[in-house]
C-alpha positions in Angstrom: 0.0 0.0 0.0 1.4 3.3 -1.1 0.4 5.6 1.4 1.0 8.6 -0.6 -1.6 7.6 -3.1 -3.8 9.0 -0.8 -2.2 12.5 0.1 -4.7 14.1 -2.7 -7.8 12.5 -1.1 -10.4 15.0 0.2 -13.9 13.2 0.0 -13.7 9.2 1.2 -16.4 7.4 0.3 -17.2 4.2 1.8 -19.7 1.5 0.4 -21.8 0.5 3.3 -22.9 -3.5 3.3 -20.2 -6.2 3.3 -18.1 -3.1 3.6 -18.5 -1.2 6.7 -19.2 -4.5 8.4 -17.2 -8.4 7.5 -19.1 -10.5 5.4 -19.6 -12.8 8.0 -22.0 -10.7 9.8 -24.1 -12.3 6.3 -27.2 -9.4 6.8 -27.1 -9.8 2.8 -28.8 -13.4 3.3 -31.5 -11.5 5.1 -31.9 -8.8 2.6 -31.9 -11.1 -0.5 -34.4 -13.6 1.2 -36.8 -10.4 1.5 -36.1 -9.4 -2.1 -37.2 -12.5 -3.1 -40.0 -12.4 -1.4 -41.1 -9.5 -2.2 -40.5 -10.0 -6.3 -42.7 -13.0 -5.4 -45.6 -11.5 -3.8 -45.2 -8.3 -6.2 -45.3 -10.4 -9.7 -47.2 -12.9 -8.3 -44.5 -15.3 -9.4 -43.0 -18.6 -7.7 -40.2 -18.4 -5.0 -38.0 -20.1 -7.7 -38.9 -17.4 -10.2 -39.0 -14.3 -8.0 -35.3 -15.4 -7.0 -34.2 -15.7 -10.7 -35.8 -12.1 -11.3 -33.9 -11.2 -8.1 -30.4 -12.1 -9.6 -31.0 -11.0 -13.3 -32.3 -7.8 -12.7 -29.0 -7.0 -10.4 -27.1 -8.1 -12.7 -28.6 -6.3 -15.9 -29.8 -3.5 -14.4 -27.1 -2.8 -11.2 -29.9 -3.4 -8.5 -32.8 -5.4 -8.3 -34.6 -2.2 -7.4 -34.0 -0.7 -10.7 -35.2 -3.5 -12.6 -38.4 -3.6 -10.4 -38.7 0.1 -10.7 -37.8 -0.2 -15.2 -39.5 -3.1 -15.9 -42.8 -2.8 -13.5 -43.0 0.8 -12.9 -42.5 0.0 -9.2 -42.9 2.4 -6.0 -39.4 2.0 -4.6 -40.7 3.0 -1.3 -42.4 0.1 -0.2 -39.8 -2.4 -1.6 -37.0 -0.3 0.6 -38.7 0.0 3.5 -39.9 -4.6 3.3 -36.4 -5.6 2.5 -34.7 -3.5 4.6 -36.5 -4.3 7.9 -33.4 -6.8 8.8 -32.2 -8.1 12.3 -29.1 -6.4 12.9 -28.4 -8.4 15.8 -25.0 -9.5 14.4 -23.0 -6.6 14.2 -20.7 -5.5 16.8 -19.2 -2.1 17.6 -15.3 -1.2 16.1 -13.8 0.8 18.1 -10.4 0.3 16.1 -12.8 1.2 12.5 -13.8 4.0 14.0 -10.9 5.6 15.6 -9.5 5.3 11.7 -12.3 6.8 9.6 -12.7 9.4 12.4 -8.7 10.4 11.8 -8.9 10.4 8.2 -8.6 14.6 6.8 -11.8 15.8 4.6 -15.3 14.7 4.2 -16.3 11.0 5.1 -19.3 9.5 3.4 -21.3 6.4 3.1 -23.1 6.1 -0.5 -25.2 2.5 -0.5 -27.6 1.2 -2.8 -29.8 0.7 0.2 -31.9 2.7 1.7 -30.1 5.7 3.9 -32.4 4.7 6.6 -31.8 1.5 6.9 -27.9 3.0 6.5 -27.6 5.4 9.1 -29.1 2.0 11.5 -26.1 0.2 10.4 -23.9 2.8 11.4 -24.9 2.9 14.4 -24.8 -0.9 14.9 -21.4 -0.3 14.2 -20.3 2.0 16.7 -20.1 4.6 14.0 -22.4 7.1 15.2 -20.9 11.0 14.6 -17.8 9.9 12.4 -19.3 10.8 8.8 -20.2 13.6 7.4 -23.2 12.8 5.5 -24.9 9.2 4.9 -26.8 8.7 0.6 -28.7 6.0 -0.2 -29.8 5.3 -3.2 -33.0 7.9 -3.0 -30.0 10.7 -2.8 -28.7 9.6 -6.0 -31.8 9.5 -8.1 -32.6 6.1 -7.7 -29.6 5.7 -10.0 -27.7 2.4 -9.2 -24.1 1.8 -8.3 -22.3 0.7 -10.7 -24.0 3.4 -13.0 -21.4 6.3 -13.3 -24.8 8.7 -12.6 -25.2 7.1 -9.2 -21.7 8.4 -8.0 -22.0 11.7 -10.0 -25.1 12.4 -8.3 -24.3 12.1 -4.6 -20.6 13.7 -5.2 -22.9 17.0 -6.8 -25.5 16.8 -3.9 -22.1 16.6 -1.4 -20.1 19.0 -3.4 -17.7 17.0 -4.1 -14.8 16.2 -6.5 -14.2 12.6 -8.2 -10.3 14.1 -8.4 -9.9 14.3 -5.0 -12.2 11.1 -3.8 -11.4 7.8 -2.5 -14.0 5.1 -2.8 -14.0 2.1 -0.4 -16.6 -0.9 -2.1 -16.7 -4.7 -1.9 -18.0 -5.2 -4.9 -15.3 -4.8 -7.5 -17.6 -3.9 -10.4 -19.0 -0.9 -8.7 -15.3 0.7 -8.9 -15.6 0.7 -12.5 -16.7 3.7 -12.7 -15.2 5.5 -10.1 -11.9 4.4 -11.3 -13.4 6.2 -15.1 -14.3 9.5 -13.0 -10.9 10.1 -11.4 -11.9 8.2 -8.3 -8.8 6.4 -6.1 -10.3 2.6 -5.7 -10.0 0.4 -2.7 -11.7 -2.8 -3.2 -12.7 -4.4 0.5 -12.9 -8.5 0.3 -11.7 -11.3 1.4 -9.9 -12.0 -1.4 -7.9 -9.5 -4.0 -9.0 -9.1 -7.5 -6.6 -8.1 -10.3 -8.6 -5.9 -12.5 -7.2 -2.2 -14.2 -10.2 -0.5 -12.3 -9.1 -1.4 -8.7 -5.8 1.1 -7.3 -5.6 -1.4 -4.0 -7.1 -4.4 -2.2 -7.6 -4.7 1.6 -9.4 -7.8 3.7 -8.9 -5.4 6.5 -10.7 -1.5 6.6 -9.8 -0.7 9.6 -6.0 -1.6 9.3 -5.8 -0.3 6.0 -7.2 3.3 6.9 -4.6 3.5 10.3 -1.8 3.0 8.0 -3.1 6.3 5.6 -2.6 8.8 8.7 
């Protein structure tokens, strides 16, 4: 890790599920078990179906929201607020997470593709309260989805800030595609590294990673 990749950074924008908390915590088995039933219930569809809907419209369409929302002219309202309501009964406080986002210089923001409600109680699960400046979920940015190059353009405009002078933290390595496009430094936060032109640097570790920048 070259720390001085980093000296330029002003705006550090962190992904929030699988990101801001390990993968083991495994709240995405939750979420996609109430996607699925909710494409189920919504197209009146089998739980076989609704689950292949699920995974086809996140992968064509970034989100299973926006496919919901293209395809069926859905209320996203009503999906965010059903497959959000989650037991978050397996995270833990980080002292040592937050002690490094909090000592990091500039503007610290979450951007998710979930709801910022449902965001901002993750945070807090964390032990996160207070360290960032400003939490967007996918209503701030439009409704546009990550990996869309509009989603990150909108919540940098609506935080007023540059993609020159960003840093964005994200476990899933195709939403750093566009980041990387925009100007974006690229951290991609996983268990395992993935060699791709679009990702600067690979970390299994946030909270490490981030002590070493300061």
């Amino acid at each position: 890790m070259a720390k001085q990749d980093f000296t330029h950074v002003q705006t550090w924008v962190f992904d929030l599920d699988n990101t801001l908390y390990p993968p083991g915590a495994r709240l995405f088995d939750q979420i996609e078990a109430r996607m699925t039933a909710f494409v189920r219930d919504f197209l009146g569809v089998s739980e076989a179906e609704a689950d292949r809907i699920r995974h086809d419209y996140w992968r064509a369409h970034g989100t299973t929201l926006a496919g919901l929302m293209r395809c069926h002219d859905l209320d996203p309202g009503p999906y965010l607020r059903a497959v959000h309501d989650i037991s978050l009964d397996h995270l833990a406080p980080d002292p040592a997470l937050r002690a490094a986002i909090a000592r990091l210089p500039g503007r610290r923001i979450v951007h998710t593709n979930g709801s910022g409600d449902y965001a901002a109680r993750v945070v807090m699960a964390r032990g996160l309260g207070g360290v960032f400046d400003a939490i967007y979920g996918v209503e701030d940015a439009g409704y546009h989805p990550k990996p869309e190059a509009a989603a990150f353009a909108a919540v940098l405009e609506r935080d007023g800030s540059q993609a020159a002078s960003a840093a964005m933290f994200e476990d899933d390595p195709r939403n750093l595609a566009a980041p990387h496009a925009m100007g974006m430094r690229t951290v991609h936060v996983a268990p395992a590294p993935l060699a791709a032109p679009h990702i600067h640097h690979h970390t299994d570790d946030l909270g490490g990673f981030l002590a070493h920048l300061v």
